[in-house]
C-alpha positions, -999 to 999 in steps of 0.1 A, spaced: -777 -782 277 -768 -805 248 -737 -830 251 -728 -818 221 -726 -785 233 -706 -793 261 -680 -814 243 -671 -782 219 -667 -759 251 -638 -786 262 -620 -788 231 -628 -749 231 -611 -747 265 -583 -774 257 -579 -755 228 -574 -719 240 -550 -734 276 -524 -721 257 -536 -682 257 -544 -685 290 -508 -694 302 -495 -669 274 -520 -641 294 -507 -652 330 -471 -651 320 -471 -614 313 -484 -607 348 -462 -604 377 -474 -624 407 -447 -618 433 -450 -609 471 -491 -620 462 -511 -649 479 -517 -665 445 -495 -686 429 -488 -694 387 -513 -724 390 -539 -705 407 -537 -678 381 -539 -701 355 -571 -716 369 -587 -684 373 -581 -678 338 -597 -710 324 -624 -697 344 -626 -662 324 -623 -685 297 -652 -704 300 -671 -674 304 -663 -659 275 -664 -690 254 -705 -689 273 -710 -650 265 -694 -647 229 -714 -634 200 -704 -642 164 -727 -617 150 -707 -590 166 -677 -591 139 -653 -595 169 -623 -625 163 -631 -652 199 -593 -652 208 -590 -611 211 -630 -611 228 -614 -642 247 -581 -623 259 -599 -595 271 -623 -619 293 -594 -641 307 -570 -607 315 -599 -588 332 -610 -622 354 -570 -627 367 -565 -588 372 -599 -589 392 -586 -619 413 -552 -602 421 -570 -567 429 -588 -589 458 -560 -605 470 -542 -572 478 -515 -569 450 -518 -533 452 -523 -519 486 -540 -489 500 -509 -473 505 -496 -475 473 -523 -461 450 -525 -434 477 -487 -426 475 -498 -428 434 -523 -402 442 -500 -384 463 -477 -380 432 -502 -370 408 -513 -342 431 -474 -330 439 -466 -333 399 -499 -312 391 -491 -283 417 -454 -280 408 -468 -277 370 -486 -246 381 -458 -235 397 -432 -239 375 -453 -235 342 -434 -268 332 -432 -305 338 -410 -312 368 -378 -330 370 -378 -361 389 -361 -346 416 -383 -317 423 -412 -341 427 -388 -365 452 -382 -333 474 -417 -317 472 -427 -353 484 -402 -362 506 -393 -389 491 -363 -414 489 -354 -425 448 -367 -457 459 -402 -451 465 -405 -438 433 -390 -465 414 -419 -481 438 -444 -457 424 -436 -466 389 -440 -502 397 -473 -495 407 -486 -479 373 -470 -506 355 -489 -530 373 -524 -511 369 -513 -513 328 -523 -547 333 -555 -535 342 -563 -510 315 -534 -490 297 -556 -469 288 -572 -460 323 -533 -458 332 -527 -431 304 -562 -414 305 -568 -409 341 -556 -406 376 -546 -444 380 -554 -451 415 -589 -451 410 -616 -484 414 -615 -499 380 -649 -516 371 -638 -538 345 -673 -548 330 -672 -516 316 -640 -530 292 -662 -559 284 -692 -541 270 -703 -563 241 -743 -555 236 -741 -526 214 -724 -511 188 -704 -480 198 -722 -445 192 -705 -423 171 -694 -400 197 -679 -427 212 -662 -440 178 -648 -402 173 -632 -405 210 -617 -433 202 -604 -423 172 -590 -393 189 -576 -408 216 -557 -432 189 -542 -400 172 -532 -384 205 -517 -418 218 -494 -419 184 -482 -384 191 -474 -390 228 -453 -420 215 -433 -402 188 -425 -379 216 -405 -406 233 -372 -416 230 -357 -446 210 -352 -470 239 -389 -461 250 -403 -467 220 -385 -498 219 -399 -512 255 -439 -501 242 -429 -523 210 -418 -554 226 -441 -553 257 -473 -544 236 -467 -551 203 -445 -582 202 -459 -590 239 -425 -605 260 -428 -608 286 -406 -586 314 -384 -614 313 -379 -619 282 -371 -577 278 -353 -577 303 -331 -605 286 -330 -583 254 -319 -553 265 -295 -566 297 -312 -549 325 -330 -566 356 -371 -572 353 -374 -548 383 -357 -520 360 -378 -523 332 -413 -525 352 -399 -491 364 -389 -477 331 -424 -490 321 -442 -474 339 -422 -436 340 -430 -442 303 -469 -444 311 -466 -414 329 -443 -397 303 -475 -404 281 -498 -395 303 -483 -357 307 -476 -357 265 -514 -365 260 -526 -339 287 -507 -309 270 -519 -322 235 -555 -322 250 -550 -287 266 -535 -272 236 -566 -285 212 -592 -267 239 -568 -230 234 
């Protein structure tokens, strides 16, 4: 390997520091073994490898292939430490199961309260429930929005850079995109207004919170009953385009 080579991936990685702490500052690390530092260390390392495995020829800007390299190598890092536990994605489940029955049932989408008492449930544990799916966001929003969310994730298959996509696969996209922008329009003012900020201007949860005067804890809640607000919204839209 040339020196010459190897002095353009440092000022490549000295360079690009400042996406990595961008990257780690919009994931919450409390109650988890790793610290801020380590994070950020894990991400130079997701750094390096996309800065290794990038392809000009594919059309692709570095800093978004770069982003999606450095998020999937921390997310991977936290999912071994234990950030989300066992119990938590199966409570997750448990709610997806209770929410789909009392669908059937009720030939509606349930109140919040019917799915507390056909759980069991105290208000807290599902503020904790929300918590989770904003959390697995981080993973893949659109594993969050397109499927149960408490499955294994296998995030190479988010990193898939040695082909071009099909045309199937173009039109499902596509799709998806159209059904995703419905959802959205379906939600209220506020709502819309958290999506913007945490995906579009990219704050942080701090940084909303700040903006609209409520505590981080409340808006990774509201976050994620908007994920499953759009999750429900997308299902219907699906359902009624198969009738």
């Amino acid at each position: 390997m040339s020196q010459t080579y190897l002095n353009n991936k440092d000022d490549l990685i000295i360079k690009y520091i400042p996406l990595v702490n961008k990257i780690v500052s919009r994931i919450e690390i409390n109650d988890n073994a790793l610290d801020y530092e380590d994070l950020v260390s894990v991400g130079i390392i997701g750094l390096m490898d996309a800065i290794d495995k990038f392809d000009n020829t594919k059309n692709v800007p570095f800093e978004a292939y770069a982003t999606i390299r450095i998020r999937g190598a921390i997310i991977d890092e936290l999912r071994k430490s234990g950030k989300v536990s066992r119990d938590r994605i199966y409570k997750l489940n448990e709610y997806y199961a209770a929410k789909e029955k009392l669908e059937k049932e009720l030939n509606r989408t349930p109140e919040e309260q019917e799915i507390i008492k056909e759980l069991n449930l105290e208000t807290k544990e599902l503020s904790k429930i929300y918590e989770t799916l904003h959390y697995l966001s981080n993973v893949s929003l659109e594993s969050v929005i397109y499927t149960k969310s408490g499955e294994e994730f296998n995030f190479i298959d988010t990193l898939k850079d040695d082909k071009e996509k099909s045309p199937e696969e173009k039109y499902i996209d596509k799709e998806r995109k159209k059904e995703l922008k419905k959802a959205i329009e379906k939600l209220n003012e506020r709502e819309q207004q958290i999506l913007s900020l945490y995906y579009v201007e990219e704050l942080t949860l701090k940084e909303i919170a700040y903006v609209l005067d409520i505590s981080i804890a409340r808006v990774s809640q509201i976050h994620g009953k908007i994920l499953l607000k759009l999750n429900s919204s997308i299902k219907d839209l699906m359902e009624d385009e198969d009738v």
